[in-house]
Structures are given as C-alpha cells and as structure tokens.
NUKOLMAR-480776 format. One record per residue: residue in three letters; x, y, z of N, C-alpha, C in turn. Coordinates in steps of 0.05 Angstrom, whole numbers, padded with zeros to 5 digits, always signed. Atoms other than C-alpha are relative to their C-alpha. Layout:
N
ALAXYZXYZXYZ...
end
This chain:
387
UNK+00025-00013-00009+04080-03857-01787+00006+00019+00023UNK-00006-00031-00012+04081-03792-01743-00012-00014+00025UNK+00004+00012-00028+04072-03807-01671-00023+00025+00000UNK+00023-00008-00015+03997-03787-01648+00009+00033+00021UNK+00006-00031-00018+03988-03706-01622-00014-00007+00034UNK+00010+00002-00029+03973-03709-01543-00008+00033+00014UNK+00004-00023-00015+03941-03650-01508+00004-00004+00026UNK-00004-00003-00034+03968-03641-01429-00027+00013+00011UNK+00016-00022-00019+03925-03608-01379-00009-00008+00021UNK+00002+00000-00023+03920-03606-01312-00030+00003+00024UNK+00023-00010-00003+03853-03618-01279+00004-00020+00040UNK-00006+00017-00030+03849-03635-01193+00023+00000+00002UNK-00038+00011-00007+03923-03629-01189+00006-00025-00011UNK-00007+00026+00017+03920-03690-01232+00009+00001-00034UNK-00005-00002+00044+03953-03697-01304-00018-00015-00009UNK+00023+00005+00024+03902-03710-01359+00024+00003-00034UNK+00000-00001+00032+03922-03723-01438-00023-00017-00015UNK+00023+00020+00022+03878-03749-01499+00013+00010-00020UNK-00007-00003+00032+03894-03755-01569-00007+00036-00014UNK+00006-00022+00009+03886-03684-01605-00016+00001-00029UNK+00018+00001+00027+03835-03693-01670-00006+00025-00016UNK+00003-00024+00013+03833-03618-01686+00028+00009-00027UNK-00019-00007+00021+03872-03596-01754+00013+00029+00002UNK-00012-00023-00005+03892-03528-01719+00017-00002+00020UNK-00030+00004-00009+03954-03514-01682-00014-00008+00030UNK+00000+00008-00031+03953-03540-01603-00003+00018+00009UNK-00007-00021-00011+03943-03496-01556+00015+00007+00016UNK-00027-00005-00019+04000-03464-01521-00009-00001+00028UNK+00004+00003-00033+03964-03475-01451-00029-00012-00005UNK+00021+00001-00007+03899-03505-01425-00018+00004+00023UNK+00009-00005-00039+03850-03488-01367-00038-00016-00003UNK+00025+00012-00002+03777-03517-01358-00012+00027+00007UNK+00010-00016-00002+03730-03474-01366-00036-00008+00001UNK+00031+00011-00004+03646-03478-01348-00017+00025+00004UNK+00032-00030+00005+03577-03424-01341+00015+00017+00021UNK-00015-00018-00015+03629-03394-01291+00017+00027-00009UNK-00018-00021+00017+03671-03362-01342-00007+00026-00010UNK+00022-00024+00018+03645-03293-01371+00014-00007-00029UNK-00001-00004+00026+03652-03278-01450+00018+00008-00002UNK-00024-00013-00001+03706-03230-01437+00025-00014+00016UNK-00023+00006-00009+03756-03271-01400+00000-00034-00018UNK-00003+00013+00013+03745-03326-01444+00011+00008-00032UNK-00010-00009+00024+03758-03280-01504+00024+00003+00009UNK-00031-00007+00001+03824-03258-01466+00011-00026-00001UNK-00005+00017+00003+03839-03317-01463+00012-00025-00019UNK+00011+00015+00031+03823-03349-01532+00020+00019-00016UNK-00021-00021+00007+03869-03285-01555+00028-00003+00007UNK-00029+00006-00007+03929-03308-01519+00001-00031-00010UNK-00007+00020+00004+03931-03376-01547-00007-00023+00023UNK+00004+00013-00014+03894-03409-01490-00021-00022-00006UNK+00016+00031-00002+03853-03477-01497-00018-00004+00025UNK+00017-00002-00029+03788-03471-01457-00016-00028-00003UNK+00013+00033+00005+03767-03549-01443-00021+00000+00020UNK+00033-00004-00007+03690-03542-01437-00011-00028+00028UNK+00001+00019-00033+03666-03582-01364-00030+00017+00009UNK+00035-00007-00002+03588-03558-01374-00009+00007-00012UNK+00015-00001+00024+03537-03553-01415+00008+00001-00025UNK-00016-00006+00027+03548-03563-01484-00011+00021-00021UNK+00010-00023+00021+03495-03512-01509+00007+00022+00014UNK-00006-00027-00006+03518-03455-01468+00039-00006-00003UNK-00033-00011+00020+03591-03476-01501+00002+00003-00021UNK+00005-00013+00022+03558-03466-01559-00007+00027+00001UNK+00000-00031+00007+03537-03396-01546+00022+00017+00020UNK-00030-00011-00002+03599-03381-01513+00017+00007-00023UNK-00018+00003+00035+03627-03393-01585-00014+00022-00013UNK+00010-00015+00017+03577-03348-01613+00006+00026+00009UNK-00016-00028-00013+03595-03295-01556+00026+00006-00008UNK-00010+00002+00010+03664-03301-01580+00000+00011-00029UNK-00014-00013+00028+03657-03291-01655-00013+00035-00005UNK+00012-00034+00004+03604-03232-01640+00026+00021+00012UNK-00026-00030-00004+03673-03196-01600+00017-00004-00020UNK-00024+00001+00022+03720-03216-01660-00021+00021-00019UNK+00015-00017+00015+03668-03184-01710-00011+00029+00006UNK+00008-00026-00004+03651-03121-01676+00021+00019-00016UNK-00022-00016+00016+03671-03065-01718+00013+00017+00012UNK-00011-00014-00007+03730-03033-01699+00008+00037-00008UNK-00002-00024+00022+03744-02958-01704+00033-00005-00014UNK-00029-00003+00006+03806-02959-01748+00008+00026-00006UNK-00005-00021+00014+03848-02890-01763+00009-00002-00020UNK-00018-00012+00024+03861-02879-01834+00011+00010-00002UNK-00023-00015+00019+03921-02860-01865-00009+00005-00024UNK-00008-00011+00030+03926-02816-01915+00020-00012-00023UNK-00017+00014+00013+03941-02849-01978+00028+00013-00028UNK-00018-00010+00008+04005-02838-02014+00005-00008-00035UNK+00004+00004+00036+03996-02822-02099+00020-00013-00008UNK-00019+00003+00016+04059-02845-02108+00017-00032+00014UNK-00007+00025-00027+04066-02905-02055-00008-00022-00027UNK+00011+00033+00022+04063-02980-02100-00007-00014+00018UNK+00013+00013-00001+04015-03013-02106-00005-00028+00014UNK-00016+00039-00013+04023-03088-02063-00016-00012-00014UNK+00019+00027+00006+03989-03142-02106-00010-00016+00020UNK+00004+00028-00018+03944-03188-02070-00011+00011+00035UNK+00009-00003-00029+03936-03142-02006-00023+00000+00010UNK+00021+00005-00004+03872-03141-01996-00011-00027+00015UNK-00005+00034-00005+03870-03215-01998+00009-00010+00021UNK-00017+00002-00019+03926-03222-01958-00006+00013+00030UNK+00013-00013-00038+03893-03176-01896-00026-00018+00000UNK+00028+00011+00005+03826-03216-01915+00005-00023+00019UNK-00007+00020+00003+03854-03278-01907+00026-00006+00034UNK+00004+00005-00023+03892-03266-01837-00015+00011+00015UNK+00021+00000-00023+03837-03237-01802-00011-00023+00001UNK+00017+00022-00005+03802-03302-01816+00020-00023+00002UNK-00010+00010-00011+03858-03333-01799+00001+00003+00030UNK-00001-00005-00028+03863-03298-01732-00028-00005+00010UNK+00028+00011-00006+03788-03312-01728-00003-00029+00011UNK-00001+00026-00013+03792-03382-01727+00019-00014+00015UNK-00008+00002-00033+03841-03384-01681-00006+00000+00027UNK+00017-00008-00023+03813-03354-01629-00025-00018+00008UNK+00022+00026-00013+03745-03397-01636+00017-00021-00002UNK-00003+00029-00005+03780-03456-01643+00012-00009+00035UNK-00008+00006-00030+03801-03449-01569-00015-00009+00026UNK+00016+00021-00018+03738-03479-01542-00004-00022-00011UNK-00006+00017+00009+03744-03542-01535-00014-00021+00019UNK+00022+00025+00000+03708-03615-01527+00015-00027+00014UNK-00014+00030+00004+03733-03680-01495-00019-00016-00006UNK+00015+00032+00010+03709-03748-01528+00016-00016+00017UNK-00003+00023-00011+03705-03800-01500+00014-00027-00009UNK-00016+00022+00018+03743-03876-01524-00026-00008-00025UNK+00021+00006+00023+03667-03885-01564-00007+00026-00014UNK+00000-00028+00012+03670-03812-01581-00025+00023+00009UNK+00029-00009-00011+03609-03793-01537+00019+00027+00020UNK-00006-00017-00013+03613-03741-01490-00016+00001+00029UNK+00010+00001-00018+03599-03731-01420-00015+00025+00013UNK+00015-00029-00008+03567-03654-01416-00026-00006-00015UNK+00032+00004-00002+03501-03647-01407-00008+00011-00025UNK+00013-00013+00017+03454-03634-01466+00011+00003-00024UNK-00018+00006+00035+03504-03657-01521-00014-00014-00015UNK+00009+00021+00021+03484-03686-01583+00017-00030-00009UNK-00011+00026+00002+03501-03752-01606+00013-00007-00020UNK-00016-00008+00025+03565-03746-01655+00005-00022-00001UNK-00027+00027-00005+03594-03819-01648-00005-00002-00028UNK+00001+00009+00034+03578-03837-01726+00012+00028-00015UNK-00013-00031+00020+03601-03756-01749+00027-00009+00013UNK-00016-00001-00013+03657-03770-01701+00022-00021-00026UNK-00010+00025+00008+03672-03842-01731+00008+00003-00034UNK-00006-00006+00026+03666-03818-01796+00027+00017-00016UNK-00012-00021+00014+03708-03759-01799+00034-00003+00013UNK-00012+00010-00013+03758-03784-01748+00014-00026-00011UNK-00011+00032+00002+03770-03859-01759-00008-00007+00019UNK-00004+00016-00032+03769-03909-01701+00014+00010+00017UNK-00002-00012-00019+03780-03882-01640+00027-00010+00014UNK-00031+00021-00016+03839-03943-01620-00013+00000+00034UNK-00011-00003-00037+03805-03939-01545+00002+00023+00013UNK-00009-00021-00007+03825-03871-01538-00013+00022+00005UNK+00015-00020+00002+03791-03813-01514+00012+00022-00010UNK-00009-00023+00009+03810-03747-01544-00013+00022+00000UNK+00016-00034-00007+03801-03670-01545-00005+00005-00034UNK+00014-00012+00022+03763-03637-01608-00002+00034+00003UNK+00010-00033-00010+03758-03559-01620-00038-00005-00006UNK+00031+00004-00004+03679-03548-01616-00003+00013-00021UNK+00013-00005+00017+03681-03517-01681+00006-00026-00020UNK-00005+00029+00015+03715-03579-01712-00021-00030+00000UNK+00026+00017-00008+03662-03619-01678-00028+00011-00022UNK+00019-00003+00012+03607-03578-01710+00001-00003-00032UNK-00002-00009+00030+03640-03580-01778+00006-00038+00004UNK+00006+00027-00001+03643-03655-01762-00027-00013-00002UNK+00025+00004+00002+03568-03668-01755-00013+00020-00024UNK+00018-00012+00018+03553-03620-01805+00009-00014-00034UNK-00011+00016+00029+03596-03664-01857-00016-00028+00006UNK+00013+00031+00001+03560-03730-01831-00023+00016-00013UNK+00031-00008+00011+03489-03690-01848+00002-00008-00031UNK-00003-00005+00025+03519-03669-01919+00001-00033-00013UNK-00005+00014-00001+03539-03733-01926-00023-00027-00001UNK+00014+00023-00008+03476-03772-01909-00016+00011-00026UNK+00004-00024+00019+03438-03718-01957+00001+00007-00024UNK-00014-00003+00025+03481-03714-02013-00003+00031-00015UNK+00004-00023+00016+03488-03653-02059-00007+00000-00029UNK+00005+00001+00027+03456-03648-02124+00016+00012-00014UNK-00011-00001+00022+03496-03633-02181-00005+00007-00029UNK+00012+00008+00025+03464-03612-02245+00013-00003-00023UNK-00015+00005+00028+03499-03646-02307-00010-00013-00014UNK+00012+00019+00012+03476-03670-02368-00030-00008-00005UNK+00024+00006+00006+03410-03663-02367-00021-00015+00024UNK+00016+00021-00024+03395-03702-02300+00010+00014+00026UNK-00022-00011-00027+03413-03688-02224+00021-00027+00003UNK-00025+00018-00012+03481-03724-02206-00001+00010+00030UNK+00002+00002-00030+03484-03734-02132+00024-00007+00007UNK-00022+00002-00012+03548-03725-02097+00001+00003+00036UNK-00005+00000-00027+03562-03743-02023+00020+00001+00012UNK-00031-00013-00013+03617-03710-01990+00001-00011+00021UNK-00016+00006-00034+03664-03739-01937+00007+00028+00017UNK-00014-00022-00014+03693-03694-01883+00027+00003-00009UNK-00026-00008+00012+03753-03656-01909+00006+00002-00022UNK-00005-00004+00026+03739-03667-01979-00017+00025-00014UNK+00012-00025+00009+03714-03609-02013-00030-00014-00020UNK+00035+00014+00011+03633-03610-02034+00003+00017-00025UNK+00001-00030+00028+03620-03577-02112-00024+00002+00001UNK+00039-00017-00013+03564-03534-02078+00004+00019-00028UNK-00011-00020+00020+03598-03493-02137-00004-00016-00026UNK-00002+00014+00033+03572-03526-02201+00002+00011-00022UNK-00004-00010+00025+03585-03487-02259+00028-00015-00006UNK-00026+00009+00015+03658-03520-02269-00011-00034-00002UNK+00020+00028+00010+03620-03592-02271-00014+00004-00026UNK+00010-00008+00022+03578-03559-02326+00010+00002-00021UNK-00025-00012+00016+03632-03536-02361+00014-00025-00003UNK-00012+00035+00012+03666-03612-02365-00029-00017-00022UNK+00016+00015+00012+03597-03636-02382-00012+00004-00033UNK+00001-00011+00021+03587-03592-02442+00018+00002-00019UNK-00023-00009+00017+03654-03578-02468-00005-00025-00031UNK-00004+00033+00019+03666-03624-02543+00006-00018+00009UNK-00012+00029-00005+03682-03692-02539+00027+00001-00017UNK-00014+00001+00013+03756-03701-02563-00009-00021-00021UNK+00001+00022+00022+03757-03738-02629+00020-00038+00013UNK-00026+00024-00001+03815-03778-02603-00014-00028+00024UNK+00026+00022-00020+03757-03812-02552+00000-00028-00005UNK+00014+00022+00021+03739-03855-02609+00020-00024-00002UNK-00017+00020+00002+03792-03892-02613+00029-00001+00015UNK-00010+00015-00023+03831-03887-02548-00001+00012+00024UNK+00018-00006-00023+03778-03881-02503+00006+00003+00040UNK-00011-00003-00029+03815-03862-02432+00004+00023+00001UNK-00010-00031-00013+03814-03807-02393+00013-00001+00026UNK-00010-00005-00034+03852-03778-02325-00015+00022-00001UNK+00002-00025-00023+03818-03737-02272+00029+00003+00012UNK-00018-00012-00019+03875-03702-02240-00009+00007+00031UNK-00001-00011-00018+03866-03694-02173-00032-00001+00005UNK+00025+00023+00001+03799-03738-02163-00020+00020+00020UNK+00013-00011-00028+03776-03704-02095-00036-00017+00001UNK+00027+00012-00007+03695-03728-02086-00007-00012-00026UNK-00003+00010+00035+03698-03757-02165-00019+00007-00015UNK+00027-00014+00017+03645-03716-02193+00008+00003-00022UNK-00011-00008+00019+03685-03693-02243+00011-00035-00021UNK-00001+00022+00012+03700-03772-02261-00020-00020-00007UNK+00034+00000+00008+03630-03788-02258-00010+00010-00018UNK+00017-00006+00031+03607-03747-02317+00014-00008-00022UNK-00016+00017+00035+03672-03769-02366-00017-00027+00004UNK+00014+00030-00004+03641-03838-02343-00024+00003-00021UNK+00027+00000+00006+03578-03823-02362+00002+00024-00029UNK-00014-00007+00027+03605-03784-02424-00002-00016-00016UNK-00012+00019+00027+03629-03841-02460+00022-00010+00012UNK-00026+00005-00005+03695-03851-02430+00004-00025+00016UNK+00004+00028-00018+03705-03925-02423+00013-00013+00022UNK-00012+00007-00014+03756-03922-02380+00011+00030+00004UNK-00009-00032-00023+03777-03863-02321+00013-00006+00019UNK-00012-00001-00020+03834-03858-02280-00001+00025+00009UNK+00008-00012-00024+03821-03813-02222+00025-00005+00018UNK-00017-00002-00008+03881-03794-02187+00006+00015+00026UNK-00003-00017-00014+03895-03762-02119+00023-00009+00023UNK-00009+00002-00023+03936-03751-02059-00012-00008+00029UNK+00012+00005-00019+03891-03761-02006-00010-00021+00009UNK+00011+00031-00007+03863-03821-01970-00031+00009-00003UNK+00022+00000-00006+03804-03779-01951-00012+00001-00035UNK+00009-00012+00030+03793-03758-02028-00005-00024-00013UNK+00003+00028+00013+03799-03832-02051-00027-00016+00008UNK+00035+00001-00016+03749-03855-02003-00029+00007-00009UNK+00030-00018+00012+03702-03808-02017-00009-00006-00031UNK+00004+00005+00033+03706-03816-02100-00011-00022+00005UNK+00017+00024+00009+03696-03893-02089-00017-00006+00019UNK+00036+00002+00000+03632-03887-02051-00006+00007-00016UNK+00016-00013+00012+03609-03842-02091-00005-00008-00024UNK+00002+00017+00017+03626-03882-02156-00019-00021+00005UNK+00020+00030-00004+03598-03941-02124-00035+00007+00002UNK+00031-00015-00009+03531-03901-02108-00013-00004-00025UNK+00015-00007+00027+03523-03886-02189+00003-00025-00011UNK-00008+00016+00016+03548-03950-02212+00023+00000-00012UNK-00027+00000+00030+03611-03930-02250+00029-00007+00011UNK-00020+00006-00013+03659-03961-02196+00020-00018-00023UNK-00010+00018+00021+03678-04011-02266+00011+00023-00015UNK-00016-00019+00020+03693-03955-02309+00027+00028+00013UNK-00017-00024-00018+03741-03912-02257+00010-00013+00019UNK-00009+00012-00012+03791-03931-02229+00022+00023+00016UNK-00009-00026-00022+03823-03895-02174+00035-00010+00005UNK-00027+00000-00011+03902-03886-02153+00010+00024+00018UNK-00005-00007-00013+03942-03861-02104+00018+00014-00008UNK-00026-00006+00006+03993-03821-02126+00001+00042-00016UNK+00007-00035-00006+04013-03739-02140+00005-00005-00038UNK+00010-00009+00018+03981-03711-02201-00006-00027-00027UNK+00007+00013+00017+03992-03765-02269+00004-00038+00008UNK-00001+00018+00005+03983-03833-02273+00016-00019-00026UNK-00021+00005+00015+04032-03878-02317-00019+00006-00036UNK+00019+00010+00026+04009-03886-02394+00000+00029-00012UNK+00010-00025+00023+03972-03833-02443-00026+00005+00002UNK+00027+00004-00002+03905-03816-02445-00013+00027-00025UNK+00006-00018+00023+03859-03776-02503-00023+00024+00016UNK+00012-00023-00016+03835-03732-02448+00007+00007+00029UNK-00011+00002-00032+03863-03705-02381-00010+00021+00011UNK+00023-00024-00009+03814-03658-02331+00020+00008+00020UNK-00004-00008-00025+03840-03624-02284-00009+00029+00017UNK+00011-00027-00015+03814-03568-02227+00014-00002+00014UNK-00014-00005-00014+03867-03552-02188-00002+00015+00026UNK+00009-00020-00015+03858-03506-02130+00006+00032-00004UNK-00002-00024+00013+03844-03438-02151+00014+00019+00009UNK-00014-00027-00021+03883-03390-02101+00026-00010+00004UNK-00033+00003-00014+03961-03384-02094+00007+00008+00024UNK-00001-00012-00033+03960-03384-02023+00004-00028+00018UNK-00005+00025-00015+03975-03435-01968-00026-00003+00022UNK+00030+00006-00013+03920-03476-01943+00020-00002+00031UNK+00004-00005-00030+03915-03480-01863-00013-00035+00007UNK+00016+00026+00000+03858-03539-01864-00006-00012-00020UNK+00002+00017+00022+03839-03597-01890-00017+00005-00021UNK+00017-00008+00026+03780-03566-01934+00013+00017-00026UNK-00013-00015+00013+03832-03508-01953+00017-00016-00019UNK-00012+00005+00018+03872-03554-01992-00012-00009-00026UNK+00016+00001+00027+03815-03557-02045+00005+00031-00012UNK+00005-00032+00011+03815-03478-02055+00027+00014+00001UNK-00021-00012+00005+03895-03462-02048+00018-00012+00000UNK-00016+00018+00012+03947-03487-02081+00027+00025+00000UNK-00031-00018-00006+04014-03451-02054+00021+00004-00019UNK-00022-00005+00015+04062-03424-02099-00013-00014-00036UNK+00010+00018+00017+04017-03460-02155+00010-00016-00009UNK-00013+00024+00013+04049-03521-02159-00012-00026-00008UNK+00019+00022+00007+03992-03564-02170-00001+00011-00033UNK+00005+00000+00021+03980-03523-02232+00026-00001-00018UNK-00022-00008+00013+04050-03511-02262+00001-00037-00005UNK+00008+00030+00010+04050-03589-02246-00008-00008-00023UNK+00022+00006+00021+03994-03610-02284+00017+00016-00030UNK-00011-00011+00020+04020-03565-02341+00016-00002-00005UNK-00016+00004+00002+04083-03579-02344+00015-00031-00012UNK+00001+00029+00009+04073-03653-02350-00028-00027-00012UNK+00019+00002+00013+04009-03654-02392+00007-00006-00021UNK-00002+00009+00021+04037-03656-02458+00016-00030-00001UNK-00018+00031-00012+04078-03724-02444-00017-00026+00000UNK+00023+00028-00014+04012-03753-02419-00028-00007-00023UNK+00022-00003+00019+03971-03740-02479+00010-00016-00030UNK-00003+00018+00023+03956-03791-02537-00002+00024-00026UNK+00008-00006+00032+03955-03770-02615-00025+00022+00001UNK+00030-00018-00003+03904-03713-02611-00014+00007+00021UNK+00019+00002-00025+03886-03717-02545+00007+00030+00011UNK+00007-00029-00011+03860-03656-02502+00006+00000+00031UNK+00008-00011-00029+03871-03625-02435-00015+00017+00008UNK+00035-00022-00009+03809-03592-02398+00019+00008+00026UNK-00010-00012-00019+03840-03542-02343-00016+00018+00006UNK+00016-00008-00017+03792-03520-02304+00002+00021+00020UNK-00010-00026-00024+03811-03446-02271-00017+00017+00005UNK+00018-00027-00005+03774-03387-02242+00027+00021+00004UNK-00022-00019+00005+03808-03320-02257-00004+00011+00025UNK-00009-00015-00022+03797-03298-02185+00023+00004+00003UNK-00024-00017+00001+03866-03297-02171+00009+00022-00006UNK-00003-00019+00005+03872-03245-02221-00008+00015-00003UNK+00010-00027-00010+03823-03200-02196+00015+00018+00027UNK-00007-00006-00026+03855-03206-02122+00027+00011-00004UNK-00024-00011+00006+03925-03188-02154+00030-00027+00006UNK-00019+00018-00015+03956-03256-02138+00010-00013-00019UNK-00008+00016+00017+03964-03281-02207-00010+00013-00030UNK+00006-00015+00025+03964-03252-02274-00003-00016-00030UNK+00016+00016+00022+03926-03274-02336+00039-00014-00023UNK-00017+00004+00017+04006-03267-02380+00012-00023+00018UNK-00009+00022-00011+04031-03315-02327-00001-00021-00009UNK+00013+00030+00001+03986-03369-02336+00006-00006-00034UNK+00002+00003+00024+03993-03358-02413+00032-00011-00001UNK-00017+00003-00006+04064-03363-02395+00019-00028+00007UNK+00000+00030-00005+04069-03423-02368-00010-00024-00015UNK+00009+00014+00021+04020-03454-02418+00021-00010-00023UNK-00013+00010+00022+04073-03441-02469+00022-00021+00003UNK-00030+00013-00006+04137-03460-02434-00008-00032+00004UNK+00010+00037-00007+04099-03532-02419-00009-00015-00032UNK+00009+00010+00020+04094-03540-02494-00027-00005-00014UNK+00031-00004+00001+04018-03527-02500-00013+00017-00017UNK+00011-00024+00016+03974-03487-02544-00030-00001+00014UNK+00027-00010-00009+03905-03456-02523-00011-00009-00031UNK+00009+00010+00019+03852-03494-02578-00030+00010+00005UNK+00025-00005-00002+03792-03459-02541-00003+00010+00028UNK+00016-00014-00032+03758-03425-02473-00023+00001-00002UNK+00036+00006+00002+03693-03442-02454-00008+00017+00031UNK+00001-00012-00024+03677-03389-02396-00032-00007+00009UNK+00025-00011-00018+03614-03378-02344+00001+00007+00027UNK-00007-00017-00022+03601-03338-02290-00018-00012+00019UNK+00003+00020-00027+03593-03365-02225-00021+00016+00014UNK+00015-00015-00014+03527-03351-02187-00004-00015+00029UNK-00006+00005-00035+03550-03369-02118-00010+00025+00024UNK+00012-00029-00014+03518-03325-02060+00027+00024+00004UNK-00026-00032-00005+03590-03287-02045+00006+00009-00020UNK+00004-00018+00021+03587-03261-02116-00021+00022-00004UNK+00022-00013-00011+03527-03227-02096-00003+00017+00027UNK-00007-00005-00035+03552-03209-02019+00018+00019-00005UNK-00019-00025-00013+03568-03133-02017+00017+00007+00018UNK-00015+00006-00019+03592-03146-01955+00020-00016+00010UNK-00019+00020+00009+03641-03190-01970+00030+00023-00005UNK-00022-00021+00012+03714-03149-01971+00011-00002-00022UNK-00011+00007+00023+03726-03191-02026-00019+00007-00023UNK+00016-00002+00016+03667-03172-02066+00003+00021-00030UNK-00009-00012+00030+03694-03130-02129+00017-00022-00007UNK-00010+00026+00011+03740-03194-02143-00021-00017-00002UNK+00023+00022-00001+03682-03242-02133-00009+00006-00016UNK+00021-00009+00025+03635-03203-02176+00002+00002-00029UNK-00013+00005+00025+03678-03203-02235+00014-00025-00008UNK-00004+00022+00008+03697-03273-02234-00012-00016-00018UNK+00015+00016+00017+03692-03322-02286+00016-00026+00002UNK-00027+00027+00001+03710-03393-02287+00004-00018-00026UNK-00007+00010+00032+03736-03424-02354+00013-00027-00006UNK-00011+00028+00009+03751-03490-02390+00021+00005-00011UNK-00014+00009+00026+03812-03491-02427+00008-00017-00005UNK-00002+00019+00005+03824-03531-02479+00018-00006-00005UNK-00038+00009+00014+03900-03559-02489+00002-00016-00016UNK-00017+00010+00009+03935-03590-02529+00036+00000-00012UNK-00019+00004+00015+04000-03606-02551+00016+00024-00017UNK-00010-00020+00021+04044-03545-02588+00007-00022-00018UNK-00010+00017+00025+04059-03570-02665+00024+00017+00001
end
C-alpha cells in the first residue's frame, strides 16, 4: 500500500502537515492566504504552482475561485499566423490544445485550498456542512485532518447531492434510477443505455443464459441485462469505487441475486452468450478520477476487450461494444482502425445500431469542440466470432 500524500506548510513559524485528499498534483509551495489577498496576486500565484490554504471565510474563497476562473477565461488577443497550404495537417490538434488549456485551467483553480478537520468539518466561518460528502467520497478520516482543493470539495458535495437524488435513466419502458458515487462516472448520457436495452436478444440467451458487463462502473448497464432476461451477470471492474457503487445500486433495484460483481481487469473466467462493454471513448490520458470513465490511453481498454472477446464467447454468443465515433471526428482515431482491430481479434461486424446523442455540448456553439460534437454518433456493435 502507498504511503499516505502529506502537505508541509509553514504557518506561525510552526510546521503544519495533513493528509492530502485532492487527486491533482501537490503543490510545489504553500502560503495562507485570507480577504487580504487581491484576485491578482492570488492568480500569480495559482500560475506559479502555489497552494493558497484558505484562513477566512469560506464564501469569499468561493468567489475568489470564481475571480480566478473569470482571469483564466478572459479572452486573449492572440496573433495569427498565416496558414501554410502545404504545412500537414496534425490529427487530434484541436483536441489536444482543447484539452491542455483545461488542463492548465484546473490547475490553477485547484490551488485554493481547504483544511478538514480529523471529523472532516471545517473551522472558516460560513462553511457548509460536508462531513457525510466528505465521508463518502473520502473514506474514514483515520483521526486525521487533511487539506482538500476547494474545487474537489465542491465536486465532493455535489456527488453526495447526486447521490442522495439519483439520476433517472430511461430504459425499457420505465425510469431506471441510478445513484452515482464520487469518482464514478453518472450516465447523464443515456442514449448508450438505450441502445443495450433495445438491441436483439442473442438467441444463444436461451440456453446459456449469462452475460459480462465489462467494466461495470455505476452497473446501469448490468441492471437492464438483469432485467432483460439475463439470469445471471457478471459485472467486472477495476475499481473499488466502481464496485461499490454497482452494488448499491443493484441492491436499490433488487437484482443484487442476479449480478454478481468481481474485481479484476476487463474478463472474468468462463464463457458467456453475451459480453457488453463501453469502454472509455477518447484515446487520451485521464488526469482524474472521473476522467478515467471518458479516456482510455493508447486504447487499451478497447483493443483489450477485443482482443480477448472471441475466447470469452459461448456457441453463438454476441458482443455489444458500445463506442462513440467522436474520436474520429477529433482526428484521434480512425473508423479503418477500429475495423482493423475488429478483424485481427478474430471478429466479424453482424450489425450497428447507431443514435445521436442529444447532450447540451452537441448543441454548444461555443464549445471549441463543437463541429466534432455535432456530428457524433454513438453505436452498438454487434460481434461475434469470425467463421
């Protein structure tokens, strides 16, 4: 086990540490900071890699935060270059500049920062009362007080809300109710739920009725084979938090008997006459813990999965692969690839069941990514087996 993150910092000429609970890098220095500070030396600050550990009020360190992202967002003048007819093309760049500004974004906010207390409370005035968002998203505390970034905090209480709340789901004809942990990814995005709940039933069901979810995350996706027909569902993941989460959420609907959950990366031992999987749709390297729902580096979750799909499949049985062609709007992955890979894994395409995703950033002109978004579609395919 990894020896516990400690943050230093120097407060009274006295050393101070606490546990570190934030999933973004440490910060290379810390200083205390309070209604003393202006906007601008807290931005220089927050720009050099500094850690400002909040020591008043906690709503004017919330609009300190908001002062902050309003100077990251101001639009800069940039000078264009003249572009060159004959210069190639970079796949992906777009993306790739997209993707560290909002990296350098949340850097910078993440540099105000929160101490908790050993019950997870806080001692600045006019705080809210996280100890159960804390407890939840955290663990037990051991005793220990620790530092929090203050956006990690808010994305902490805003996962207890979700959480208490639930998210509707529409499959099947009914609402399914899914309640997200912190860190596990919510499917605020339901069209690929839809798309499992509709697709055929394999024949091979009938007579050897087991399926795998791949890569389980909040078990929505093992909740409707459940409720399918499928008398038996293994649900598979890496995560503690992802396990967790599935068996509440099973236990919530009832189907904790028909699903059974494991620990372990991508297949489970055996065969099965159906295997789902949604992998994370972007070849890019996640950062946080949410990001490892949405990018899957070098695609090795999917090549995985594909690679060791036919092996895992009974007499007739089907694989549902669950992708959105963003990638290959953004330039990061190309449709012959994926076909590419399908083959070399021994697989044949037996069907595509598409729909187009009406998420608000498909709609968000203002979005840099919005000509990729707008042409996205996300698709079932159906595998099986090359003869």
């Amino acid at each position: 086990m990894n020896a516990p993150t400690l943050l230093n910092w120097l407060e009274k000429d006295t050393p101070r540490s606490a546990l570190w609970r934030s999933d973004q890098v440490l910060p290379k220095h810390v200083v205390l900071a309070d209604d003393t500070m202006t906007a601008d030396t807290a931005y220089r600050l927050a720009c050099a890699g500094t850690g400002l550990l909040w020591r008043s009020d906690f709503q004017n360190a919330r609009q300190l935060l908001q002062a902050l992202a309003r100077r990251i967002d101001k639009p800069k003048k940039v000078r264009i270059k003249k572009q060159d007819p004959d210069a190639p093309v970079i796949p992906g760049a777009v993306f790739h500049a997209h993707r560290q500004a909002q990296a350098q974004r949340t850097r910078i906010l993440s540099q105000v920062l929160i101490e908790l207390n050993a019950d997870y409370g806080t001692d600045l005035r006019r705080a809210p009362d996280a100890k159960q968002a804390c407890l939840q998203a955290f663990g037990p505390s051991n005793g220990q007080a620790s530092v929090v970034s203050l956006r990690s905090l808010q994305g902490a209480i805003g996962a207890f809300e979700w959480r208490k709340k639930g998210v509707e789901v529409p499959a099947m004809g009914e609402a399914l109710c899914i309640y997200p942990h912190y860190g596990v990814f919510s499917p605020v995005r339901g069209e690929y739920v839809t798309l499992v709940a509709n697709a055929p039933w394999p024949e091979a069901l009938k007579t050897h009725p087991v399926a795998f979810d791949i890569g389980v995350g909040s078990g929505v996706l093992s909740a409707v084979l459940a409720r399918r027909g499928a008398s038996q569902v293994i649900g598979t993941d890496m995560s503690d938090r992802a396990l967790a989460c599935a068996l509440d959420n099973l236990q919530r609907l009832g189907l904790q008997n028909q699903v059974q959950l494991l620990q372990t990366d991508l297949f489970p031992e055996g065969q099965a006459a159906l295997v789902v999987c949604n992998p994370p749709w972007l070849p890019a390297r996640p950062t946080t813990l949410l990001e490892q729902a949405v990018y899957d580096e070098g695609s090795q979750m999917l090549k995985g999965f594909l690679m060791g799909l036919a092996a895992h499949l009974c007499q007739g049985g089907e694989g549902w692969l669950i992708l959105s062609d963003l990638a290959e709007h953004l330039g990061l992955r190309n449709r012959e690839a994926l076909l590419g890979w399908i083959a070399e894994a021994g697989l044949q395409v037996v069907d595509r069941m598409d729909v187009k995703p009406v998420h608000a950033k498909s709609q968000d002109e203002t979005d840099p990514l919005h000509a990729a978004r707008s042409a996205e579609v996300t698709s079932l395919w159906r595998l099986t087996a090359a003869n």
